[in-house]
C-alpha positions, 0 to 999 in steps of 0.5 A: 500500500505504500502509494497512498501511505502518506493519505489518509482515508478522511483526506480521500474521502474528502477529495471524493465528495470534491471531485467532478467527473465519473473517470476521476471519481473512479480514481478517487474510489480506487485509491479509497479502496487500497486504502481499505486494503483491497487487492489490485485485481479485486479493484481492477475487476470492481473498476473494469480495468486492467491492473496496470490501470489501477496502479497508474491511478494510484501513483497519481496519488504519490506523485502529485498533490491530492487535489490533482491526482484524480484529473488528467493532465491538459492534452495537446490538440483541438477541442472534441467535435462531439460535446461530452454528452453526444459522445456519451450518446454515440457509445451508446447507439454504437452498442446496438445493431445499424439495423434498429436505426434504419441502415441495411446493415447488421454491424457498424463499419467506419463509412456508417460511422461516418454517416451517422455522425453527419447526419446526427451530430452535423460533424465530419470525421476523417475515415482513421478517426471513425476507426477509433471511435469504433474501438473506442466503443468497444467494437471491432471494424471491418472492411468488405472483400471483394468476391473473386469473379472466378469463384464458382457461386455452387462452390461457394453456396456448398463452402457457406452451408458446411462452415460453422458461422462465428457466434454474434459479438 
């Protein structure tokens, strides 16, 4: 526990009740936690994050002061296109199927990322940036094959009816 060995759990807990933000209340939380005595696995698998995650979180908490610790340093780069709540919202569309807004689709591709976004939010994104809000998401992104205009369609309609399909992500 020696990270947190120069808080104590009040000083923790006061910083929780100050503290805005889900991310950094998470942090805050972890750290109370520790301090509580549990394991880094237990409050890895609590908080839906790997180990090394929670470790990070706690050095923040040796490395700077209290009040900084549960917040992320300023990033280079422009402001977000997407406000925090459409950004929200988009993670949560992207969990359902294209299907249940109106696209002939069954699972999200960048190009329909893409469109929805200007169609929704007005925003434009770069094809990359599409990519990564879909992992992100949580979601894995594909992009089409091309069918060979060799293949035999009889083959292929045999070849489709003996391979087992992947169960549904």
């Amino acid at each position: 526990m020696g990270r947190l060995d120069d808080i104590t759990l009040e000083e923790l807990h006061e910083v929780r009740e100050q503290t805005k933000g889900e991310k950094p209340r998470e942090r805050v939380l972890a750290a109370i936690g520790r301090k509580q005595g549990a394991q880094i696995d237990t409050l890895a698998e609590r908080h839906g994050v790997v180990e090394k995650t929670i470790r990070n979180w706690l050095d923040r908490f040796a490395e700077q002061p209290i009040e900084q610790a549960p917040y992320d340093a300023p990033r280079p780069g422009g402001p977000s296109k997407l406000t925090t709540e459409q950004r929200e919202h988009l993670e949560e569309v992207l969990q359902d199927s294209p299907t249940e807004l109106g696209y002939d689709q069954q699972a999200w591709s960048p190009k329909l990322l893409l469109h929805y976004v200007v169609r929704e939010y007005d925003v434009e994104y770069s094809d990359r940036h599409a990519r990564y809000l879909l992992t992100e998401a949580g979601l894995s992104w594909r992009t089409a094959r091309p069918r060979n205009h060799e293949a035999d369609p009889e083959e292929e309609a045999e070849f489709q009816a003996t391979v087992e399909k992947n169960a549904p992500n």
